[in-house]
N, C-alpha and C positions, 0 to 999 in steps of 0.2 A: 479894714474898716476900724475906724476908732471907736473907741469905748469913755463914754463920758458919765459919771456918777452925779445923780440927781439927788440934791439935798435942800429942806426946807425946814427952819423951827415952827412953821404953822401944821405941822405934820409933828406928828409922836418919833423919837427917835428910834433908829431900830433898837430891839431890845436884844437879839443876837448877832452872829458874822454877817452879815448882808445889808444890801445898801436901799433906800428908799426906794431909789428904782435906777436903772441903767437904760442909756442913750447909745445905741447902734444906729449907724446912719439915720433913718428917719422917722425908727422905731424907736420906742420908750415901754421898758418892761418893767412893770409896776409890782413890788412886793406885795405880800397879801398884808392889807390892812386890820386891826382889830381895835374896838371900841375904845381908844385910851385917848384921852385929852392931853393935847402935844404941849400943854403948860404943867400939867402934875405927872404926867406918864402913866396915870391911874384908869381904870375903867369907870368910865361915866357908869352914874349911876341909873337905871331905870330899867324897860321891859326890851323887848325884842327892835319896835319900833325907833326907842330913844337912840339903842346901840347900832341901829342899822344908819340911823341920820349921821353919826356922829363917825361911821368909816366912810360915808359917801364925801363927808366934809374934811377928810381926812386922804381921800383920793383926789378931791379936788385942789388940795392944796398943792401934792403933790404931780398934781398934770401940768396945773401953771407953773408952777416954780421948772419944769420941763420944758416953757413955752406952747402950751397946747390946753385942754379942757373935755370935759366930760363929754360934749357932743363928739368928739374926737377918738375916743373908747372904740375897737374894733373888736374888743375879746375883754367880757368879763367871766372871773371865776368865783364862783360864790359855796362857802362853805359851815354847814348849820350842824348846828350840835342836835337839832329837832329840825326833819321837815316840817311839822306841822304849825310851823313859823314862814313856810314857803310865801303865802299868802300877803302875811305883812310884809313882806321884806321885797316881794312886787311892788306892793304898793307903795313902797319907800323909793325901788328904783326908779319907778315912774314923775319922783318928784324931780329926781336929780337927774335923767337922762330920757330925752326925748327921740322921738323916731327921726332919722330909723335908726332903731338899737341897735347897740352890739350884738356879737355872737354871744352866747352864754351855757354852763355849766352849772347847773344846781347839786353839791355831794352832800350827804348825812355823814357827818363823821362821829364819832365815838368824843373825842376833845380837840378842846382850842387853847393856845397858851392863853395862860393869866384867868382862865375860867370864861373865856369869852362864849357868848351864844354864837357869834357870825364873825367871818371874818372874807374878806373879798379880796382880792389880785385884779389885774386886768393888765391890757395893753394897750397904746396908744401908736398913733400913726400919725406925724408931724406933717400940714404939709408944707 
C-alpha cells in the first residue's frame, strides 16, 4: 500500500517531524490539530470556544486538501487541558460535524504544545 503525505497552507504548518496527515489506501490519518492560525503559526487569540472553532477549521482544511470533509470523519480524538471545557467544545463539534458522528475520545491531559487548551486528531475514510 502506498503512502501519500497530505499538505495544505490553509492548515498551520507542522510545527515538529510529522506531516499534516497521511493517505493509506482510503484512509487519511489526521495529526492532532491546535489552535494556530495557518497565516501567523500563532495561537489565535480568545477563550475555549474561539480555539476549538479555529482547530475544527483547521481540520477542515486539511480533510479537503485530502479530497474528503468533516462529514467523512470516522474517529476523532480530542484532547483538553480542562475537562470542564468538555461542554463547549460539544458544542463547537456540533457546529462542524453532523450525525452521524464519528467515534470519539475525550482525555484531560496535563499540556498541549505552544500552551494550547484543545487540540484534536482524527481520521478520515475516502470514499
Amino acid at each position: 500500500m502506498s503512502r501519500q503525505i497530505i499538505r495544505t497552507d490553509k492548515a498551520p504548518k507542522a510545527i515538529g517531524p510529522y506531516s499534516q496527515a497521511v493517505r493509506a489506501g482510503d484512509t487519511v490519518y489526521l495529526s492532532g490539530q491546535i489552535p494556530l492560525d495557518p497565516a501567523t503559526g500563532e495561537l489565535v487569540a480568545g477563550d475555549i470556544t474561539v480555539q476549538t472553532q479555529r482547530v475544527f477549521e483547521n481540520l477542515r482544511a486539511v480533510c479537503e486538501a485530502a479530497g474528503g470533509s468533516l462529514s467523512k470523519l470516522v474517529r476523532v480524538g480530542i484532547y483538553l487541558t480542562d475537562l470542564g471545557n468538555f461542554a463547549a467544545v460539544n458544542a463547537v463539534m456540533a457546529e462542524f460535524c453532523k450525525e452521524p458522528y464519528p467515534a470519539r475520545s475525550t482525555v484531560e491531559v496535563s499540556g498541549l504544545p505552544r500552551g494550547a487548551e484543545v487540540e484534536i486528531d482524527a481520521v478520515l475514510v475516502l470514499d
